[in-house]
N, C-alpha and C positions, 0 to 999 in steps of 0.2 A: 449401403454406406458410401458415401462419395468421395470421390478421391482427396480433397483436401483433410476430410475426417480422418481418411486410411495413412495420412501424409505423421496425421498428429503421433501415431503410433510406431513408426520405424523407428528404430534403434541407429539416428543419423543424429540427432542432437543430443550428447552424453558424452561424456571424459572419456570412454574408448574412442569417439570421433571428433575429440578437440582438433588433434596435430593436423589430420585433415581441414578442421575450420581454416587453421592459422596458414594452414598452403593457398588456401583458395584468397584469402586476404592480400597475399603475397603476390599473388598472379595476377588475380581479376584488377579488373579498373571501373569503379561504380562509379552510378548516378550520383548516391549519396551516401559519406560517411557518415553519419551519427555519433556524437562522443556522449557516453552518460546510458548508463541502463536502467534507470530511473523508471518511475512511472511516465515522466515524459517523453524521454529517451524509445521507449517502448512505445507508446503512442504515435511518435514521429514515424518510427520503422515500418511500424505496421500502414499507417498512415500512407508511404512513400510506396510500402510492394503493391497496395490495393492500386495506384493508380499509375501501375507500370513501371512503375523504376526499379533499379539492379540495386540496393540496399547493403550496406554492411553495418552491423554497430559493434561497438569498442568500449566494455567496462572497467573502471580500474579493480574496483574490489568485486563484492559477487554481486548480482542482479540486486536491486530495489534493499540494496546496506546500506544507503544514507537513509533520507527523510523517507523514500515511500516503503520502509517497513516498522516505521516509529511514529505514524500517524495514529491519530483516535479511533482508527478502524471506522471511521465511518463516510458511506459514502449519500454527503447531506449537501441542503441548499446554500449553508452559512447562514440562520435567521439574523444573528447579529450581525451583518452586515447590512440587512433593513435600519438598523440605527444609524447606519453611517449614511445612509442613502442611497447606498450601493443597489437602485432596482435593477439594474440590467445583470451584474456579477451576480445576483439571487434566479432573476429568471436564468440565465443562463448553465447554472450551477444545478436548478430545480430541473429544469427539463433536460439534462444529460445523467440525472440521478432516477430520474424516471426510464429515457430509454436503457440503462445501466441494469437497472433490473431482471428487466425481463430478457438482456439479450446478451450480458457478460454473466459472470459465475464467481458465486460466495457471497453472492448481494442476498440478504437478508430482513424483511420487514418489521422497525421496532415499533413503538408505541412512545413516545416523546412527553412526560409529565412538566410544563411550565405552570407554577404555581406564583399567584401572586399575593406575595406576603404583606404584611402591615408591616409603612416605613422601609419596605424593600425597595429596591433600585427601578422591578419594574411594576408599574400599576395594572391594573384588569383592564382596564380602557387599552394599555400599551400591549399588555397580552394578546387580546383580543384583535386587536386592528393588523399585527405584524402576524401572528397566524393566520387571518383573514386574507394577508396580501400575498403571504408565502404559498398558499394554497393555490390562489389567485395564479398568479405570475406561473407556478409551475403546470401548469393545465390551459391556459387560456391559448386557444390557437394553435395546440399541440395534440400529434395524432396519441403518443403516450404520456399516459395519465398516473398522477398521485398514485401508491396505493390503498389507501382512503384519504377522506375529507375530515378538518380538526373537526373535534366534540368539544365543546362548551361542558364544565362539571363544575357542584355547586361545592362549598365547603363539603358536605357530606359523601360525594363522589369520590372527594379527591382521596378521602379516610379509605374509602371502600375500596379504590381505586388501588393506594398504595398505604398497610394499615399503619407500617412502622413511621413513617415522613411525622414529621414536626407537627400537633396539631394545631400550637399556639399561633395565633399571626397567621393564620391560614385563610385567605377571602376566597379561595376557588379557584380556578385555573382552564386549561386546552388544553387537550390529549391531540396530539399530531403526531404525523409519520416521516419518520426517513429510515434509513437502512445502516447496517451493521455490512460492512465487509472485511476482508482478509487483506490490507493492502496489497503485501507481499506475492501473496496468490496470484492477484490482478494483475500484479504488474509480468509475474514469471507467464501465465497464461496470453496475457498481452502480445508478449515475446515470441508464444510460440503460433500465433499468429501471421505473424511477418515473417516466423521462422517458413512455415509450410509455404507459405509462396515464395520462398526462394530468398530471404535473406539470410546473411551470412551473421552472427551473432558469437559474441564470445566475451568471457567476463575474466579476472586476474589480466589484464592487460592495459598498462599504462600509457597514453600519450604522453607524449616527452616533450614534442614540439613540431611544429610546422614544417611542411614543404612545400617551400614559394617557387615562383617560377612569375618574373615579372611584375614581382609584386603581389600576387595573387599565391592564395593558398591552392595548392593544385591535388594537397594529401598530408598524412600525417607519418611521423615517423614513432614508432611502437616499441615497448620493451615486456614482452612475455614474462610475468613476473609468477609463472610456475616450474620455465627453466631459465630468465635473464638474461634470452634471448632477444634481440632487438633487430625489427624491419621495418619496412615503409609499405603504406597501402595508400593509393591511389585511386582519387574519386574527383569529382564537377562539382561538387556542392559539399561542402564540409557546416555542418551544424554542430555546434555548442550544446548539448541540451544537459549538464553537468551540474543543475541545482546549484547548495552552497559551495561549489566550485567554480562558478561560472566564471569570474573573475580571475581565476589562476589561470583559464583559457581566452582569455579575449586577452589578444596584444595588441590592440585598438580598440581605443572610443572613440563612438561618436559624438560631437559637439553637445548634444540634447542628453546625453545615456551621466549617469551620475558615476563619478568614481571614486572609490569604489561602485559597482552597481547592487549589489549585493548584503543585506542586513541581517546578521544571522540570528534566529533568536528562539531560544530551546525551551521547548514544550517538554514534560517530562509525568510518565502516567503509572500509577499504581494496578496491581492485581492481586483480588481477593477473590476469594468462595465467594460467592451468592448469598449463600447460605448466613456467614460474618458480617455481609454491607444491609443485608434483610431488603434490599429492593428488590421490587416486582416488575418493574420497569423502566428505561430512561427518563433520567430527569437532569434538569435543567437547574443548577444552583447558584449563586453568588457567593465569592468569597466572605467571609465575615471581617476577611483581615484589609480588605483594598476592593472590596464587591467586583471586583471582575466574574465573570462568570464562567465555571466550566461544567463538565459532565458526569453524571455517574451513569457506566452504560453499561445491561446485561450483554450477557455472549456465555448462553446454555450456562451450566453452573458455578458461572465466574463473572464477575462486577470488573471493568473497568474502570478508575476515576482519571479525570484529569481532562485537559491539560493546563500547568501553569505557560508561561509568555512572560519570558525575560531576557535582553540582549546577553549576546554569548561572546566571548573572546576564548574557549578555549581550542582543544584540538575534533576539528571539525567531525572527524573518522569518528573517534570515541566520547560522544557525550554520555555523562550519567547521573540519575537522582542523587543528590544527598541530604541529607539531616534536613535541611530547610525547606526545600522543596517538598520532601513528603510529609512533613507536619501542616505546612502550609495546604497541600491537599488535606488531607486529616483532620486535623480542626474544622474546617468548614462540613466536610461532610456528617464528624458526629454531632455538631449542631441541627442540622435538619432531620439526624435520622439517628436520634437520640439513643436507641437502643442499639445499633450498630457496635458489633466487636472490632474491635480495629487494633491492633497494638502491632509493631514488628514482630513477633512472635508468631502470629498468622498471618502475616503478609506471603505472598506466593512469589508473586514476581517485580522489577522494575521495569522500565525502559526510558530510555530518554531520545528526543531525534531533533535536528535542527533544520525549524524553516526557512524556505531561500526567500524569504519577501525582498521585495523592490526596493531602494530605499528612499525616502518622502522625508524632507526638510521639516521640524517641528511638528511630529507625531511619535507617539508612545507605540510600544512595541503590540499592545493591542489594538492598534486603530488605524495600523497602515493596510494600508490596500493587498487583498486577495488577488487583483487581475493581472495577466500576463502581460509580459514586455515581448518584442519579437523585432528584431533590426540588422541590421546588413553593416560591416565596418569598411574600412576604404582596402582591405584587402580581399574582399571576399566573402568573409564568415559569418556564418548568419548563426544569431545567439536567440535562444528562447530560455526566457526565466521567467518564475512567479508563479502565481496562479494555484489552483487547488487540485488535490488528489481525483474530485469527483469532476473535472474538465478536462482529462487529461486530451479528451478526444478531440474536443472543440478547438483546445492549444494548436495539438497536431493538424488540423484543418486549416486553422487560422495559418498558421506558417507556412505550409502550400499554395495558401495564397497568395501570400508573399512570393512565393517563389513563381507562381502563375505570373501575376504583374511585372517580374523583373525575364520574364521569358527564357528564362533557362533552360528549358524542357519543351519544347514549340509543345509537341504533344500530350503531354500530360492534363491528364482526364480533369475537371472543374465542377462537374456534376457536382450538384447541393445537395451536402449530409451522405456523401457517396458512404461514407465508412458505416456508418449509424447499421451494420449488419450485424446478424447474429454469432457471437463465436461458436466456431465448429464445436467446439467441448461443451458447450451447454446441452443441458438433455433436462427434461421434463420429469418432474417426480411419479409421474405415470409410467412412463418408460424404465426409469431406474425400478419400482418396485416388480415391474415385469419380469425384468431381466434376474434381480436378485430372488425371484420364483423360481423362476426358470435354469436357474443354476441350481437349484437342489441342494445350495449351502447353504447351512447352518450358523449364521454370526449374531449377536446382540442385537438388540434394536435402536442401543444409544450408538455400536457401532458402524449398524445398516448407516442411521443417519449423517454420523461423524461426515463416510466417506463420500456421501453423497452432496453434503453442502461443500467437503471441501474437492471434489473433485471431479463431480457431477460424470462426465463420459469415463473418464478416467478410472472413475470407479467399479466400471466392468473389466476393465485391465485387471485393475486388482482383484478381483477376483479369480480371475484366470490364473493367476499367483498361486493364489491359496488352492484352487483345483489341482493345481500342480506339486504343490507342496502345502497340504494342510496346516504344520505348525505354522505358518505366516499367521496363519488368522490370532495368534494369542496376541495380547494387550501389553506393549512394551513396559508398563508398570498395569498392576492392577487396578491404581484409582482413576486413571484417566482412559480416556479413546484411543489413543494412538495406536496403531497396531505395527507389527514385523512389515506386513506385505507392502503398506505403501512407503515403507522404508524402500522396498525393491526398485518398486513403482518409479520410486524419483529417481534413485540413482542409474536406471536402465533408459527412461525416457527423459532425464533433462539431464541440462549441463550441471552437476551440483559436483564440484573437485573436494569440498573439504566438508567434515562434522558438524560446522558451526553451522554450513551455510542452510542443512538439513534442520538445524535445530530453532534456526534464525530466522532463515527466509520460505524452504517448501511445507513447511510444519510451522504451528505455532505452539511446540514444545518449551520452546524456552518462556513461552509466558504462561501455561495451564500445568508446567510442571511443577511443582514448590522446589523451590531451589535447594531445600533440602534433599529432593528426592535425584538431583540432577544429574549426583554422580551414578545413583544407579539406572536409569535411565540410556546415559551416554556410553554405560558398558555394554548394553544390549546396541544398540546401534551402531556402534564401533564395530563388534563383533559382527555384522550385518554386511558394513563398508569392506573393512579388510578381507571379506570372504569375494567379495563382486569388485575389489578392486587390487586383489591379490598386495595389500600390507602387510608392511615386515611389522615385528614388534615392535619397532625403535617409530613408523610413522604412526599406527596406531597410539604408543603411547604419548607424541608430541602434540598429535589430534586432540586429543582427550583433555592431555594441559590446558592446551589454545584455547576449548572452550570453557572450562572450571575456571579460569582463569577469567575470563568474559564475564561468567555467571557471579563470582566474587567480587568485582566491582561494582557491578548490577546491586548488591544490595553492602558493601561496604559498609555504611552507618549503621547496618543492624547491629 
């Protein structure tokens, strides 16, 4: 095991070693601040230690709690962005979702049903030519490839294919691939990336405001908002990378940059059993009410739908479904999948998350632009916004180059595609079943699985857990996967200060668990926290509020 691997497992990034983060913040003077623990935020970081530089980054709430843990979960090319004409934002989007695969963790291969109906929005000719091109673009000239090639399927395939779907109006369709991932995962695993070579990272901590010095930002002034404490860290290059925040931190624009720069506009996704939507597969649908289209996506025995795409004015921290939003999903999908049980009654989970698109003079909230913005203001501050979940890496690259051209860094490394490496924590399903032989433990096989898509190296840790203390291994509820031990797991090996953020962000509990079941749930894992984080009764039980509380708004209209 090599020392960056050995790096992943110290017990150096965890809530016993925050205070310490916040001293070195205090002292050190970096290359580069970071504001935002975004998936972008997270990408820049990592981005900046690979090629030499002293790193810090600054979250205000917990890692990836705006848009990158309220994403579709998928890490795809955007096909509908071929409509817009977008080829480059689709090749570029395809060929970092291909090296994404094979070389980050919780990427997962789905199988994509586009069926084209009679009188439907798109025709087989259009089917056909935008699968053709997406295939195309993402493989052409690239060392990593698709993981398959579309199929062509006739009316009768697509029955066989998926039995419950609509037969009526059915002319045939493309099966194509993109992948299922954990946003949230990515983005925390991302983090611990840049964490092992030496950056400084830490989340509950607010920028307040700038520290000029001639006009020039030279640092930020901070307020620890887990004891409201406030200091200044000091860094050469301050970036923006703050999503739908962006705009609360730029205190200049540039002539060309639009302001606001910022369009915010909330997606919002359902979660059912499998078993309730009766899909076999991803599929690709049309509203019935405004034909836009969105998704219904497996993820093992739960269907995702969604997302809608509507401008947002409310509070950007807590968006959530209501009443209109999930009929509006709902309707359209028991029209294509007729037999489909759907009612609030079975509904499992909500979420809702708000995108930072660009914003574009006379365009609808569906049809502005995917691609990243990235610019320098007259004080220094260089801001990255836009762009997609599955580029994050490309963003981060792309801004170093920026930062190459304006010579900041004489030395900093330019190599093409330098980052495109593997993460340390990826391991091969060869290896993981080795290993879990070779421990002589006894777990499920839906659990072997669980731990290993979501946590691939990691999940030899946890097992080391359960070695050490067998009841880890029990199922924090009996209907789902989750278990005690990588409850340990997160709270020993990352930074996770609060219930929510376990439930939110290192887990995806709060979407696989029926909100019914959430308060029993959250008393097992409360009991978990306050045991490894020594809680009084009085934080235990304010924990527990804070997230019932979350989970009640979540589905409110029911």
């Amino acid at each position: 095991m090599n020392d960056l691997v050995e790096k992943l497992f110290e017990k150096t990034w965890n809530l016993e070693h925050r205070d310490k983060i916040i001293d070195r913040l205090k002292k050190n003077e970096y290359d580069v601040i970071v504001i935002g623990g975004g998936i972008t935020g997270a990408g820049v970081a990592r981005e900046g230690v690979m090629r030499g530089l002293k790193v810090s980054l600054i979250e205000m709430q917990d890692f990836a709690a705006g848009t990158s843990s309220r994403s579709s979960k998928l890490a795809h090319g955007g096909i509908r962005y071929l409509g817009h004409g977008e080829m480059d934002l689709v090749k570029e989007a395809t060929t970092e979702r291909n090296w994404m695969r094979q070389h980050c963790t919780t990427l997962r291969p789905i199988p994509f049903l586009f069926v084209a109906w009679e009188g439907g929005k798109y025709k087989m000719r259009d089917i056909k030519g935008a699968t053709k091109i997406y295939d195309f673009l993402s493989d052409k000239n690239e060392k990593y490839k698709n993981y398959k090639q579309r199929q062509l399927i006739s009316t009768e395939e697509v029955i066989e294919a998926e039995p419950e779907i609509r037969k009526e109006g059915n002319n045939g369709g493309v099966i194509y691939y993109d992948n299922n991932v954990d946003d949230a995962r990515l983005t925390i695993e991302t983090l611990k990336e840049a964490v092992i070579r030496g950056a400084d990272v830490v989340n509950y901590c607010e920028v307040l405001e700038y520290v000029m010095e001639d006009g020039k930002i030279i640092g930020v002034k901070c307020k620890d908002l887990e004891n409201y404490k406030e200091f200044i860290v000091k860094g050469t290059l301050i970036v923006n990378a703050t999503g739908i925040w962006t705009d609360d931190l730029l205190n200049d624009y540039p002539e060309d940059v639009p302001k606001p720069l910022i369009r915010p506009t909330k997606g919002v996704h359902l979660v059912y059993r499998r078993k309730d939507v009766k899909n076999k597969m991803a599929t690709i649908i049309t509203s019935i009410t405004d034909n836009r289209a969105f998704f219904v996506l497996p993820r093992g025995d739960f269907t995702i739908i969604g997302t809608t795409d509507t401008d947002y004015k409310g509070d950007l921290a807590n968006p959530y479904c209501n009443r209109e939003d999930a009929d509006y999903l709902i309707e359209s999908v028991k029209y294509y999948f007729p037999t489909a049980e759907l009612n609030y009654e079975n509904l499992l989970a909500t979420y809702a998350g708000i995108r930072p698109l660009v914003r574009e003079k006379g365009k609808s909230e569906s049809d502005v632009s995917r691609k990243h913005i990235i610019f320098f203001n007259k004080n220094g501050l260089l801001t990255i916004s836009g762009g997609k979940l599955t580029t994050w890496r490309k963003m981060a690259e792309d801004l170093f180059e920026k930062v190459a051209e304006k010579n900041i860094f004489p030395d900093i490394s330019r190599e093409e595609s330098f980052s495109k490496q593997k993460f340390k924590i990826k391991m091969e399903e060869e290896e993981w079943e080795r290993e879990l032989k070779n421990s002589n433990i006894k777990i499920e096989e839906d659990i072997a699985l669980h731990l290993y898509q979501q946590y691939e190296r990691g999940a030899i840790k946890i097992l080391e857990l359960i070695k050490e203390n067998e009841s880890l291994k029990e199922r924090i509820l009996d209907e789902n996967d989750f278990i005690k031990a990588e409850i340990v797991y997160l709270l020993r090996y990352e930074l996770t200060p609060h219930l929510i953020d376990v439930f939110c962000r290192r887990t995806e509990m709060s979407l696989f668990i029926d909100h019914k079941r959430q308060l029993d749930a959250v008393k097992v894992v409360a009991e978990i926290m306050a045991e490894e984080y020594n809680w009084s009764p009085e934080i235990k039980e304010k924990e527990i509020s804070k997230y019932i509380d979350y989970i009640k708004n979540t589905i409110a209209f029911v």
